[in-house]
TITI-861176 format. One record per residue (C-alpha): x, y, z; residue in one letter. Coordinates in steps of 0.25 Angstrom, whole numbers, plus 5000, padded with zeros to 4 digits. Layout:
BEGIN
<pt <X Y Z> 'A'> ...
***
This chain:
BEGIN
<pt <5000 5000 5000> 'X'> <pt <5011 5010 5003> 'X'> <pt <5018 5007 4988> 'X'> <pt <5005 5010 4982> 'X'> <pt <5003 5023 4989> 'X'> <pt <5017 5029 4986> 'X'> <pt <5014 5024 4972> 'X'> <pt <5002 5033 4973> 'X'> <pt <5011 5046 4977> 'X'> <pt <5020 5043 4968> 'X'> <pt <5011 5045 4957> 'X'> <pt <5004 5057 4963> 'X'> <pt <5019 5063 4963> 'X'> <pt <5021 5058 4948> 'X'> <pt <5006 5062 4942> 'X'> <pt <5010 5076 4950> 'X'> <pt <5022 5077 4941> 'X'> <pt <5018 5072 4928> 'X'> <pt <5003 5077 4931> 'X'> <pt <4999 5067 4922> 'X'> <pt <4987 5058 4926> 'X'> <pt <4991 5047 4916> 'X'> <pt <5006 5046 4921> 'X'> <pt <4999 5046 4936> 'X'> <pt <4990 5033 4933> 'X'> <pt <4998 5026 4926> 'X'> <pt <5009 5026 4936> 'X'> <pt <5000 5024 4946> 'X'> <pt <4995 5011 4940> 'X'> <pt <5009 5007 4937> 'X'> <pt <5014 5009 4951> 'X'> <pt <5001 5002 4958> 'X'> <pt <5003 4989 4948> 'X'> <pt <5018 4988 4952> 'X'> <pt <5014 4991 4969> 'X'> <pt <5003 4979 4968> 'X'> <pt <5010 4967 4975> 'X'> <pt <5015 4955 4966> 'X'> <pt <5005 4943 4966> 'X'> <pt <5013 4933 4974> 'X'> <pt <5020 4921 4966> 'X'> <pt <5018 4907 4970> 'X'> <pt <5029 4902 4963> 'X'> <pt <5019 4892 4956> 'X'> <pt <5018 4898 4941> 'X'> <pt <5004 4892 4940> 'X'> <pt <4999 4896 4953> 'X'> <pt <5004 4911 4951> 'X'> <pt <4997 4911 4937> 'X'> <pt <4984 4908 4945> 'X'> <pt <4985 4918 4954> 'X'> <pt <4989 4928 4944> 'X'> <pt <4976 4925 4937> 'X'> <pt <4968 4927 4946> 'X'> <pt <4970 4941 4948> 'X'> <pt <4968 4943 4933> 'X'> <pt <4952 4940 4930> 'X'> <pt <4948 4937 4916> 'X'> <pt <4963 4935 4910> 'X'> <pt <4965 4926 4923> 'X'> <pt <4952 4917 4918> 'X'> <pt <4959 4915 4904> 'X'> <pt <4973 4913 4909> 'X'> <pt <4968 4902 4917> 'X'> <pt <4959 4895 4905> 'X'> <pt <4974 4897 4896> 'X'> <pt <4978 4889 4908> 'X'> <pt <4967 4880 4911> 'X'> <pt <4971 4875 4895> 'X'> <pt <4984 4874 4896> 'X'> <pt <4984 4865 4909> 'X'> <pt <4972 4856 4903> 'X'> <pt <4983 4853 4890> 'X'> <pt <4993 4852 4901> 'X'> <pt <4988 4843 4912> 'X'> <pt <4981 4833 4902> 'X'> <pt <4994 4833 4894> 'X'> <pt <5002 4830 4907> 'X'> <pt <4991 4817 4910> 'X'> <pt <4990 4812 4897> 'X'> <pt <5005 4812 4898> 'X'> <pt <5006 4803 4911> 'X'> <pt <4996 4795 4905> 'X'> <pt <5005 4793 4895> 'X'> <pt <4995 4798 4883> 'X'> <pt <5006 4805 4875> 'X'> <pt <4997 4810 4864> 'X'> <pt <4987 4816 4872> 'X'> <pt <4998 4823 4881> 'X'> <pt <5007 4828 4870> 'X'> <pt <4993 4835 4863> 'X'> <pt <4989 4841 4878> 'X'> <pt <5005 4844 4881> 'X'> <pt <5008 4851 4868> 'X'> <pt <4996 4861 4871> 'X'> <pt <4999 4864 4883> 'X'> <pt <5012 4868 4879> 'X'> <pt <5006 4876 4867> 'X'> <pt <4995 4882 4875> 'X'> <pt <5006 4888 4885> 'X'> <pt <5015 4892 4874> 'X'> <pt <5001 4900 4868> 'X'> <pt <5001 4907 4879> 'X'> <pt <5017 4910 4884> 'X'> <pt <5017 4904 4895> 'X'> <pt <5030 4901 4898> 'X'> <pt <5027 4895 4911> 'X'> <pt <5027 4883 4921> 'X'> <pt <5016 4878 4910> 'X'> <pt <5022 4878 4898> 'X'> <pt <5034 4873 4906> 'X'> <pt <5024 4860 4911> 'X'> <pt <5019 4859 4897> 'X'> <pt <5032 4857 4892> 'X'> <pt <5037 4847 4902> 'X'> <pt <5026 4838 4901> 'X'> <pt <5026 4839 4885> 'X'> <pt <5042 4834 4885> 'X'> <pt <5039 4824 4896> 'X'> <pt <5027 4819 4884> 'X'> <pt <5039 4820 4871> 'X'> <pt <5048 4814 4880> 'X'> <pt <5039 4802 4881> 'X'> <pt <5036 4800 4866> 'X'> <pt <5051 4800 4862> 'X'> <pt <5051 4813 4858> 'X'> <pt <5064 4817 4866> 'X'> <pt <5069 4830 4858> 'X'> <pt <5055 4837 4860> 'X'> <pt <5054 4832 4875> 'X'> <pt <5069 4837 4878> 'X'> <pt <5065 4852 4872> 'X'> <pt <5051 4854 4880> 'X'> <pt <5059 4849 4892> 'X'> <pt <5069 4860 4889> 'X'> <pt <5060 4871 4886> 'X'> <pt <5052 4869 4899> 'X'> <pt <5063 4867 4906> 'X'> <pt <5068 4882 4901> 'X'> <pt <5054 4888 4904> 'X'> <pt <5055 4880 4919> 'X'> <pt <5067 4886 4923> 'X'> <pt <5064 4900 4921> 'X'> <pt <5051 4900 4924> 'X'> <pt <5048 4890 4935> 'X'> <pt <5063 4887 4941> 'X'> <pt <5073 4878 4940> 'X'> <pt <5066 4869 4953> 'X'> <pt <5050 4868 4949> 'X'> <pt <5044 4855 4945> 'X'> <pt <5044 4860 4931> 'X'> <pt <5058 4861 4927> 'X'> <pt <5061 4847 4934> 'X'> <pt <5052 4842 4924> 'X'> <pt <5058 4849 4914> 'X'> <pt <5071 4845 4918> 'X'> <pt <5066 4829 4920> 'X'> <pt <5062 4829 4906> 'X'> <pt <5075 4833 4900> 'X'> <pt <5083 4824 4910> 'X'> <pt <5073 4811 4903> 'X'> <pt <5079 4817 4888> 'X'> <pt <5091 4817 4891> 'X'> <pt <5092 4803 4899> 'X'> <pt <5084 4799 4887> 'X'> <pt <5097 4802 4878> 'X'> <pt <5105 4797 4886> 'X'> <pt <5111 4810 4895> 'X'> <pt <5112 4803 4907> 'X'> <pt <5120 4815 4915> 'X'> <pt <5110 4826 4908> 'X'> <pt <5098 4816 4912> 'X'> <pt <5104 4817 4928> 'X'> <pt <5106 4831 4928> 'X'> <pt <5092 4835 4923> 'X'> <pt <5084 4824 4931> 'X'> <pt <5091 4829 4945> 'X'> <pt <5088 4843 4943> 'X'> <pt <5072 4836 4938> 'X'> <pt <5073 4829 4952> 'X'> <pt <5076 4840 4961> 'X'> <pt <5065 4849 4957> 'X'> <pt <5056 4837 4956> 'X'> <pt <5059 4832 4971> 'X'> <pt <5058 4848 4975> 'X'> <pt <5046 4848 4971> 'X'> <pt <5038 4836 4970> 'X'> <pt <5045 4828 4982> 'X'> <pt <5054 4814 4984> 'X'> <pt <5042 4805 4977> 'X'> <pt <5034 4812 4967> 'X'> <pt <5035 4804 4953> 'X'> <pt <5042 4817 4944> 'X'> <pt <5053 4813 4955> 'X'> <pt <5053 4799 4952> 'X'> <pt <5055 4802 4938> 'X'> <pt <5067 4811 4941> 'X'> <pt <5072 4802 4949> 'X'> <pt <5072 4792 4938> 'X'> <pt <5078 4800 4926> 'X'> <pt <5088 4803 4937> 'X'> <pt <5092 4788 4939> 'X'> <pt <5092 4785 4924> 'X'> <pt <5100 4796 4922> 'X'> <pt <5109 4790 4933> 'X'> <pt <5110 4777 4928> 'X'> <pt <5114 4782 4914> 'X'> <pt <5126 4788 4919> 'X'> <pt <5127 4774 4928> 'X'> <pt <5126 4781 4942> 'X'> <pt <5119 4769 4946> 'X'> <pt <5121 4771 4961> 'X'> <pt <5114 4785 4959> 'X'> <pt <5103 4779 4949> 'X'> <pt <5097 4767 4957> 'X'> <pt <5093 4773 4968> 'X'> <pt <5086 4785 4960> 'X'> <pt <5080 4775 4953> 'X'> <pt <5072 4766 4963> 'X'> <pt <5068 4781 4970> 'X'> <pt <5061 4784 4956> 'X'> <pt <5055 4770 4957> 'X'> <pt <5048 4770 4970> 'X'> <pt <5042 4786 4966> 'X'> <pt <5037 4779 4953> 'X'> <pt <5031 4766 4961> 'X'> <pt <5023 4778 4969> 'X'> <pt <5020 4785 4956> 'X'> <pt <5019 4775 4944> 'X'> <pt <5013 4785 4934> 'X'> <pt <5000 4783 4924> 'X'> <pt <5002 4766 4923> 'X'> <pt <5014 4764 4932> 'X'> <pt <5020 4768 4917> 'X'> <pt <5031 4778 4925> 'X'> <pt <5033 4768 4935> 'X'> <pt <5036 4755 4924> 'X'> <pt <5045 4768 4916> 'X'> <pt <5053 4771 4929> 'X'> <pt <5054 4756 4934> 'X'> <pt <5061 4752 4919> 'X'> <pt <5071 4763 4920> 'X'> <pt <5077 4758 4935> 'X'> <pt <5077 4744 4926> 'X'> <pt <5085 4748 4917> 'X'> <pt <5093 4755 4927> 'X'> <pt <5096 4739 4932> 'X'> <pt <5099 4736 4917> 'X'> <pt <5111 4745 4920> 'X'> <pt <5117 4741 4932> 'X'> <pt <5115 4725 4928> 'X'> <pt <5103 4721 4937> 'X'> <pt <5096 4715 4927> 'X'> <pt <5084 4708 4935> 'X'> <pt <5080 4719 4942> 'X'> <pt <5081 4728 4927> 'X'> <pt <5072 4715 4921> 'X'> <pt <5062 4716 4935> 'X'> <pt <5059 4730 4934> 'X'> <pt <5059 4729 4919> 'X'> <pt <5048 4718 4920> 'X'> <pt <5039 4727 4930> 'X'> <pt <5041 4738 4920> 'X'> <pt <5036 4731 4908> 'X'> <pt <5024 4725 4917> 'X'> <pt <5020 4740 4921> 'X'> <pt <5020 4746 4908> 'X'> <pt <5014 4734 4899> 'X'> <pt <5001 4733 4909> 'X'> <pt <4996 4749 4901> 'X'> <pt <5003 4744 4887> 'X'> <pt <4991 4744 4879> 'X'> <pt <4995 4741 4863> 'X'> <pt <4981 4743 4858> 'X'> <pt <4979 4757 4863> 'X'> <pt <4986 4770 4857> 'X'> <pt <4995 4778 4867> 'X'> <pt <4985 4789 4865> 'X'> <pt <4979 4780 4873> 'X'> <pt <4984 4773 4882> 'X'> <pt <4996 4780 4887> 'X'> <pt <5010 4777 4882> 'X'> <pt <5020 4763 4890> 'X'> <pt <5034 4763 4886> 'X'> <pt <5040 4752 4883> 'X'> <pt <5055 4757 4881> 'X'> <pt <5064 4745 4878> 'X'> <pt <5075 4740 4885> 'X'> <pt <5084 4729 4883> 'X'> <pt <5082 4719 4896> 'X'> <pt <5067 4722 4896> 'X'> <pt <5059 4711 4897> 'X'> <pt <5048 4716 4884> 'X'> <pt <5062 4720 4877> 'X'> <pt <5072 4714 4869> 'X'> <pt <5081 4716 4857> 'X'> <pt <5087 4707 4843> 'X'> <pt <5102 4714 4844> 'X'> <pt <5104 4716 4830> 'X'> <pt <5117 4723 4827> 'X'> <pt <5112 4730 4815> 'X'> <pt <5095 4731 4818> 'X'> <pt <5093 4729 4833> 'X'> <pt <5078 4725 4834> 'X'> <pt <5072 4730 4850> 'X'> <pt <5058 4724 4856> 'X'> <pt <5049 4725 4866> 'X'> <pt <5036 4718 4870> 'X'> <pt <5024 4724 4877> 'X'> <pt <5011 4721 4880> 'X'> <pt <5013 4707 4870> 'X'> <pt <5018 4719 4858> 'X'> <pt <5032 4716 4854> 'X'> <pt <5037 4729 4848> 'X'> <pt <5052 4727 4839> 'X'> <pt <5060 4738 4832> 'X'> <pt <5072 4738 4825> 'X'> <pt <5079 4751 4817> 'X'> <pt <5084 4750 4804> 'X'> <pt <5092 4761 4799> 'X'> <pt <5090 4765 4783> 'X'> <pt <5096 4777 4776> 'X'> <pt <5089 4788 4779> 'X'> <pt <5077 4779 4786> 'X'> <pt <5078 4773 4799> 'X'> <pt <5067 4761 4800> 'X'> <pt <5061 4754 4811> 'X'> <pt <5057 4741 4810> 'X'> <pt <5046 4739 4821> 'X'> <pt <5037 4727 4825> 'X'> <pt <5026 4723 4834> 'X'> <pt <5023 4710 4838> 'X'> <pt <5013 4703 4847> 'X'> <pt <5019 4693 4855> 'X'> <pt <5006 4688 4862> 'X'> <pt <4996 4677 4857> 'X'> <pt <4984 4688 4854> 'X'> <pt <4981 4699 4845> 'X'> <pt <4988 4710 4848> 'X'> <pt <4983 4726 4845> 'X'> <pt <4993 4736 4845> 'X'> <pt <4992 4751 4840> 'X'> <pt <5003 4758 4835> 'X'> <pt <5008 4769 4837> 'X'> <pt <5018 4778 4833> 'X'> <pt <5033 4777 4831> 'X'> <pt <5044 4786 4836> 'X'> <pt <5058 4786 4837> 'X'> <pt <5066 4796 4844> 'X'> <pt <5082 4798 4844> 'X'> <pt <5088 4800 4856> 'X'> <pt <5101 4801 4853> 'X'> <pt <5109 4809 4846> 'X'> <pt <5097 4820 4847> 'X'> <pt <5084 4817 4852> 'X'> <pt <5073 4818 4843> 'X'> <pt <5063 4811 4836> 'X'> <pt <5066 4804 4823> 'X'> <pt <5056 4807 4811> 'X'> <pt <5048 4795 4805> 'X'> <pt <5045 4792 4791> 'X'> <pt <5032 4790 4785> 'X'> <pt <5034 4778 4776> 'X'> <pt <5026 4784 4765> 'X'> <pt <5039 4795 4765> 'X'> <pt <5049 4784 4761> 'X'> <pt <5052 4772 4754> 'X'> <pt <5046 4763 4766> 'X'> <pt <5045 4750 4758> 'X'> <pt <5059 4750 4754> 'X'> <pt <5063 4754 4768> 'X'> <pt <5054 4741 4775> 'X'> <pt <5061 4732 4764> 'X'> <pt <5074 4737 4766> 'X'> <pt <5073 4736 4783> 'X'> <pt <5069 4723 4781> 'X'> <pt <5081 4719 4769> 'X'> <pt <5090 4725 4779> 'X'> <pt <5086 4717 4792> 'X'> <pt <5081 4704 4786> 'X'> <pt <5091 4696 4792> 'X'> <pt <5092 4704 4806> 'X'> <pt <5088 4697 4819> 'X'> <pt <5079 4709 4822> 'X'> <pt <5071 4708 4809> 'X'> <pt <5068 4695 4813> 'X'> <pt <5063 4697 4828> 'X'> <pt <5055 4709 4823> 'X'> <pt <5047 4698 4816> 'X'> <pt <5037 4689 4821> 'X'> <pt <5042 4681 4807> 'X'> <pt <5058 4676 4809> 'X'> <pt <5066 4680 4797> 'X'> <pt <5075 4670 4792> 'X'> <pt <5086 4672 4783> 'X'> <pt <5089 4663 4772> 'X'> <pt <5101 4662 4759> 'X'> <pt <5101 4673 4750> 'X'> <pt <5100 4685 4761> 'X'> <pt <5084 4683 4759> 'X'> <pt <5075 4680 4771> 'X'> <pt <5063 4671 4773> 'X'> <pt <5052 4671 4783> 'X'> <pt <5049 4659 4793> 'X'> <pt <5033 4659 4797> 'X'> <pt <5030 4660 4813> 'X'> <pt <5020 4651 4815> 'X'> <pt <5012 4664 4820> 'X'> <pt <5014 4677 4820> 'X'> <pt <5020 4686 4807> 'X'> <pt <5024 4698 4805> 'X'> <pt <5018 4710 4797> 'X'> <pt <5028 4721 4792> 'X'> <pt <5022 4734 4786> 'X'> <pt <5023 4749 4790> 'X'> <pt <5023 4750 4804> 'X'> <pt <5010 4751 4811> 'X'> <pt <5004 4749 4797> 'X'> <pt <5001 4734 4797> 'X'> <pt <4987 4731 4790> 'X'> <pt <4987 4722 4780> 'X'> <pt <4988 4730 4767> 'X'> <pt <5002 4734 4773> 'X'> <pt <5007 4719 4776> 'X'> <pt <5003 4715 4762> 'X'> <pt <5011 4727 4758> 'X'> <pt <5022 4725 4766> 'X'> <pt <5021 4708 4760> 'X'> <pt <5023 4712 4746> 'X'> <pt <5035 4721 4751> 'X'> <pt <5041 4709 4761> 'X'> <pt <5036 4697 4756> 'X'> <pt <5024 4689 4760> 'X'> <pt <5030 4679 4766> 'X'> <pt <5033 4688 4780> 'X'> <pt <5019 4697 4780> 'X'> <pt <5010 4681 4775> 'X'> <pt <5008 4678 4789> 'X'> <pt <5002 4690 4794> 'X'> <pt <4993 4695 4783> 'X'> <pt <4986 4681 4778> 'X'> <pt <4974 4674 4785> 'X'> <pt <4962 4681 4790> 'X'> <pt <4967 4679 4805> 'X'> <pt <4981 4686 4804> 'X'> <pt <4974 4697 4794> 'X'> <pt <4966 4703 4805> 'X'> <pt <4978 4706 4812> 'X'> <pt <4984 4716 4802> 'X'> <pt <4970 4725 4800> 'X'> <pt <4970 4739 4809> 'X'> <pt <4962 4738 4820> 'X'> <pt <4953 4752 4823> 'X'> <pt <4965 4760 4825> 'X'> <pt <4973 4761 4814> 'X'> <pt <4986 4761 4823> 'X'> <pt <4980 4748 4830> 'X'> <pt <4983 4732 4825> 'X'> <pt <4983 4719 4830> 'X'> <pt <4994 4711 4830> 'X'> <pt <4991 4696 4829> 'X'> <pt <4997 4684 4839> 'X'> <pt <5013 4684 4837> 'X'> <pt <5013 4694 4823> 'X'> <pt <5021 4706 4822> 'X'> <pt <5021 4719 4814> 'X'> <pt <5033 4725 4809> 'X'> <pt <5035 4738 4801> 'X'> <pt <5045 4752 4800> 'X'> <pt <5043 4765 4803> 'X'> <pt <5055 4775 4797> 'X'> <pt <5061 4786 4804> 'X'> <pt <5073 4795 4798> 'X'> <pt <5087 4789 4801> 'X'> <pt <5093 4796 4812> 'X'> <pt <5107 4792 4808> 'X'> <pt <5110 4786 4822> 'X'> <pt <5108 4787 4836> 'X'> <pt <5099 4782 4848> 'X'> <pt <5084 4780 4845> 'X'> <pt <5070 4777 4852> 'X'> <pt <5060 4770 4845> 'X'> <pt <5046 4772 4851> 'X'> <pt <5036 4761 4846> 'X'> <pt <5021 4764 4850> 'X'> <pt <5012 4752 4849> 'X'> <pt <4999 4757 4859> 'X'> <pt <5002 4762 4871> 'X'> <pt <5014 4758 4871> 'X'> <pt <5028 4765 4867> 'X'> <pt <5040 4753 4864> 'X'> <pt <5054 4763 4864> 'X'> <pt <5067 4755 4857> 'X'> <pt <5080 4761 4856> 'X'> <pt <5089 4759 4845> 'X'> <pt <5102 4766 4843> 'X'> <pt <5104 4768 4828> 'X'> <pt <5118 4768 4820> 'X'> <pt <5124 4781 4812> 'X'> 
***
């Protein structure tokens, strides 16, 4: 009160002098808006915007439905997330971001948009974009929120999974400590964005062989996970296969093979083949060597990797061709009953030299019957050609091959994911009819090649395989991750290709 009424005399004095009304008032006004007190800040960006509002009326109401927008994109993002609906959440996630960048705010908002949007990318193998949301909140959560709020350890945490991702175990460490200080600041000893920390931490850890520092951050972030399991138990089976192949490591194979099993267990009881991830939400299936649904034919020029699931034996094998790289892919139902799958996409990502996603080819843009007859010249005689095969390829003189008939069974090759009959009988006039006979003749194996409803869905009879390529552009070299997605399920196989 005292400031206001020495800025009243002080105007009388300068109106006096000037004697100018207008100078008068509009000093007056200046003075009494910079003598009002300073709302008082919570240190909550959210909280302080509500305050701030509710002293503004009508441009209050429509801040708060600008808001109400954007957290519904958010929030419904963020769940479909958990739940592992990656479709729904990248649509919800991406608005929010772009409803924030609409309307500038360059706040803790578009800072958790971002966040949550990499945490997604990240999980669809898209690593280059994840590692650049991550980077740019991460800039936004430092200046704007501080380098300890919950925020920027996300921010951090997400850049510390990149880089163990390629293979930066000290970068990892660093990152994920700084991650896990703010996280136990904040949030406590046992919340689950702890355990996660924790986790990244220990693999970290473990990839620069610390071991002794790694175990017992390990089995920490295990007890948090048993209390917090996530959507399915699906972060509790992700966390309890990494300690697994921690054991690997350090040679304790029984108790690797143990966890291993229960992983597999929890992961395959929400594997639902039939259903879109759009769906159901997404299982990983990554594969490891000394898994018990993994295996590999250690082929020194075309290494074939596999993994079973949910009675689906999935196969891939990469075969480097000019300016093409083609992958030879197959599904096989190992069970005595009709199996329906639906398939989904196919990405392949490189992580090293420089993560990014590598482009793939429509067949249509290329020569893709010489390219499926040259795979198939090329690995004729190759161990791995022949496990990818419900059919056994047998060599014979000459440098020709033959086929030997299973007595049930057979294989159907065609463009992947595109197996009715009109594309067997294609692919039989291109490969000869003795491979493609069994699976395309008698009314009882026919039914098993026809589209069901969806056309991404088919069902795979007893003990028959489908095998076909997708193309990508030749990366000339370097470690690779191909994502395989057959329902709700993602099957990840690492290959590393030659210069």
């Amino acid at each position: 009160m005292a400031l206001g009424s020495a800025a009243l005399e002080l105007v009388g004095i300068v109106a006096a002098s000037f004697a100018h009304k207008t100078i008068a008032v509009f000093l007056l006004v200046s003075l009494m808006l910079v003598a009002a007190p300073a709302p008082a800040q919570s240190g909550d960006p959210a909280a302080d915007r509500r305050a701030s509002r509710s002293d503004q009326g009508a441009c209050g109401s429509v801040q708060d439905a600008r808001e109400n927008i954007w957290r519904q994109h958010y929030e419904s993002g963020v769940k479909a997330y958990r739940g592992r609906l990656y479709g729904s959440a990248e649509q919800r996630l991406v608005a929010a971001v772009a409803e924030c960048r609409r309307l500038g705010w360059n706040d803790d908002r578009l800072v958790k948009s971002r966040n949550a949007l990499a945490e997604l990318y990240y999980s669809q193998g898209r690593y280059e974009e994840s590692k650049q949301e991550f980077q740019w909140a991460l800039e936004v959560a430092r200046k704007k929120l501080g380098s300890r709020s919950l925020d920027t350890a996300q921010s951090l945490n997400g850049l510390a999974v990149v880089a163990l991702s390629r293979g930066q175990f000290a970068k990892a460490a660093t990152l994920s400590r700084q991650a896990l200080a703010g996280r136990e600041e904040k949030l406590g000893l046992d919340h689950s964005d702890v355990g996660q920390s924790l986790h990244i931490l220990a693999d970290a850890l473990a990839g620069q062989l610390l071991f002794e520092e790694a175990e017992p951050l390990f089995a920490r972030s295990i007890s948090i996970f048993e209390k917090h399991p996530g959507v399915c138990h699906l972060d509790l089976a992700d966390a309890i296969r990494d300690m697994a192949l921690y054991f690997q490591r350090v040679g304790r194979k029984e108790e690797s093979a143990r966890l291993l099993a229960q992983s597999l267990v929890l992961r395959e009881r929400v594997t639902n083949l039939a259903e879109s991830h759009q769906v159901d939400g997404f299982v990983n299936f990554p594969w490891d060597l000394d898994a018990p649904e993994a295996g590999m034919i250690a082929d020194g020029e075309y290494p074939l990797k596999f993994m079973t699931a949910a009675g689906l034996e999935v196969a891939a094998v990469a075969v480097p061709s000019m300016q093409l790289l083609d992958i030879l892919i197959s599904l096989k139902n190992t069970t005595k009953q009709p199996l329906v799958v639906n398939v989904g996409p196919v990405v392949l990502s490189m992580l090293r030299p420089r993560a990014r996603q590598l482009e793939r080819l429509d067949p249509d843009s290329i020569d893709s019957v010489l390219e499926e007859w040259s795979v198939w010249s090329w690995t004729y005689c190759q161990p791995s050609l022949s496990g990818l095969q419900q059919n056994t390829i047998v060599p014979i003189s000459g440098g020709r091959t033959t086929l030997s008939r299973q007595p049930i069974g057979g294989n159907v090759f065609g463009r992947y994911g595109q197996w009715t009959v009109a594309c067997a009988e294609q692919s039989m006039q291109i490969h000869g009819k003795t491979q493609l006979e069994p699976a395309v003749t008698g009314h009882e194996q026919n039914r098993f090649l026809a589209p069901l409803h969806n056309p991404n869905s088919f069902v795979i009879g007893p003990m028959e395989s489908r095998s076909g390529l997708v193309f990508f552009k030749n990366p000339r070299g370097g470690d690779v991750v191909l994502r395989v997605f057959v329902g709700n399920a993602s099957f990840s196989f690492p290959f590393h290709l030659p210069q």
